[in-house]
C-alpha positions, 0 to 999 in steps of 0.5 A: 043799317036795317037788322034782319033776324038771325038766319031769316031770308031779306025781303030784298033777297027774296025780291031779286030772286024773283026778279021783282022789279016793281016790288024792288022798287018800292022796298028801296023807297021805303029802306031808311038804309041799305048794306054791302051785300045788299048793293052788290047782290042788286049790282049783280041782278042789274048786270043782267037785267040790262041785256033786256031793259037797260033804261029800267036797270038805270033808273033801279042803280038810281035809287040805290044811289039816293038810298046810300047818299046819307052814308058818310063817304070819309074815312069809312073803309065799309061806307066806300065799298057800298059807294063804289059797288052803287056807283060801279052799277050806275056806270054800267046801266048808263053804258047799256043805256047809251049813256056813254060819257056818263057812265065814264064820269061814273066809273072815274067815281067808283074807282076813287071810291074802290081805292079809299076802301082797299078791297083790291079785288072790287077795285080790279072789277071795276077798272076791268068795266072801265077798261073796256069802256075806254076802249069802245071811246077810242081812250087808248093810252088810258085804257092800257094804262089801267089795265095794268092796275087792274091786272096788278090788282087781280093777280094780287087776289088772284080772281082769274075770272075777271083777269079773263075778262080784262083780257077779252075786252082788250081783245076786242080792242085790239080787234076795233083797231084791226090788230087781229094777231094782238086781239087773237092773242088776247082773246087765247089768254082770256081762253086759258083763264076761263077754262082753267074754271071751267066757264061755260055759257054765253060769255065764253062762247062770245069769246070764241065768236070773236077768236073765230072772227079775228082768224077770219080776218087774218085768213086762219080759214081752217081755226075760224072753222074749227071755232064755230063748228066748237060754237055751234055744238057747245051752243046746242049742248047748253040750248043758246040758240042764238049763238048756235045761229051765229056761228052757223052763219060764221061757218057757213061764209067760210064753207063757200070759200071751198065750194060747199055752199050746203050749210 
């Protein structure tokens, strides 16, 4: 592995600081051999570059695959925590980049190789991704099926982060199927876990985008309101915009509903 001095900062640490795509690059054709911390701090970076170049973030997750294909795969409990970590990324830059079946095959990878390095909390994360891709593919039974295991998994460690996070995407998929009381549900519990940390920003607001939406459906006219008009001012607290517009648009159908049609 590549040895860095005690307490010096890596080159390639520096480089996602300043998301340096082009410098990443180079530094990762030019690594004889990268670590954990290495693979996950870049899984990380990726996860949000996707929302702005999802093509880019894959081809990254590509060469940090081709960086760890030396490593040995048996009986290496390290060596699978770096494979699973790469191959969870791969599989979430080819979702972005449209590269759904792909990405399947990619998960099915990262999982198998979660399970041989007995870190039960990166294999919870990863059945959380896989979980709400089987969802979108219309994979049901799967889909529940590993969302008990991950569930297990992560009460096991308790990372109530990504139990919050499973607990949305089945929300969503409930919502897909149009089971809007099952999705509510779903969406309430993801609710509690998230606030029990106190997660704020565009993840939990997304949630309460779609509990809004799910009311409206059932005809909760009065909570879909209550929700946006939250939308709204914790979006203009935090400076999101976007979802300030959102849920302004949201209210905005439901206020014609009693007449007022000023928003």
């Amino acid at each position: 592995m590549r040895s860095t001095p005690p307490h010096a900062t890596p080159v390639w640490a520096e480089l996602l600081e300043a998301q340096d795509v082009d410098g990443l690059e180079r530094w990762l054709r030019d690594s004889p051999s990268v670590d954990y911390p290495f693979v996950s701090a870049t899984r990380d970076f990726l996860a949000s570059l996707v929302g702005s170049d999802p093509v880019r973030a894959h081809g990254v997750s590509s060469l940090v695959l081709s960086q760890i294909s030396g490593l040995p795969e048996a009986d290496d409990a390290e060596a699978h925590r770096i494979h699973a970590m790469a191959w969870r990324s791969h599989a979430e830059t080819a979702m972005y980049a449209g590269k759904t079946r792909e990405a399947r095959r990619y998960y099915r990878k990262a999982s198998e190789l979660a399970d041989r390095s007995g870190d039960d909390q990166l294999r919870g994360r990863i059945l959380v991704g896989r979980v709400g891709l089987l969802s979108t593919l219309g994979e049901r039974a799967r889909s529940e099926k590993l969302a008990a295991e991950a569930i297990e998994a992560l009460q096991g460690v308790s990372d109530l982060d990504y139990l919050g996070r499973l607990h949305m995407n089945l929300g969503n998929a409930a919502y897909q199927r149009e089971e809007f009381g099952r999705a509510i549900e779903e969406f309430d519990l993801a609710a509690t876990l998230f606030d029990e940390q106190g997660i704020r920003g565009p993840m939990r607001l997304g949630l309460e985008m779609n509990r809004g939406s799910a009311c409206d459906e059932l005809s909760l006219v009065e909570e879909a309101r209550r929700i946006f008009l939250g939308v709204e001012r914790d979006s203009t607290e935090l400076g999101l915009d976007l979802f300030r517009a959102q849920a302004r648009f949201n209210r905005g159908v439901l206020e014609g509903y009693f007449g007022d049609y000023r928003v």
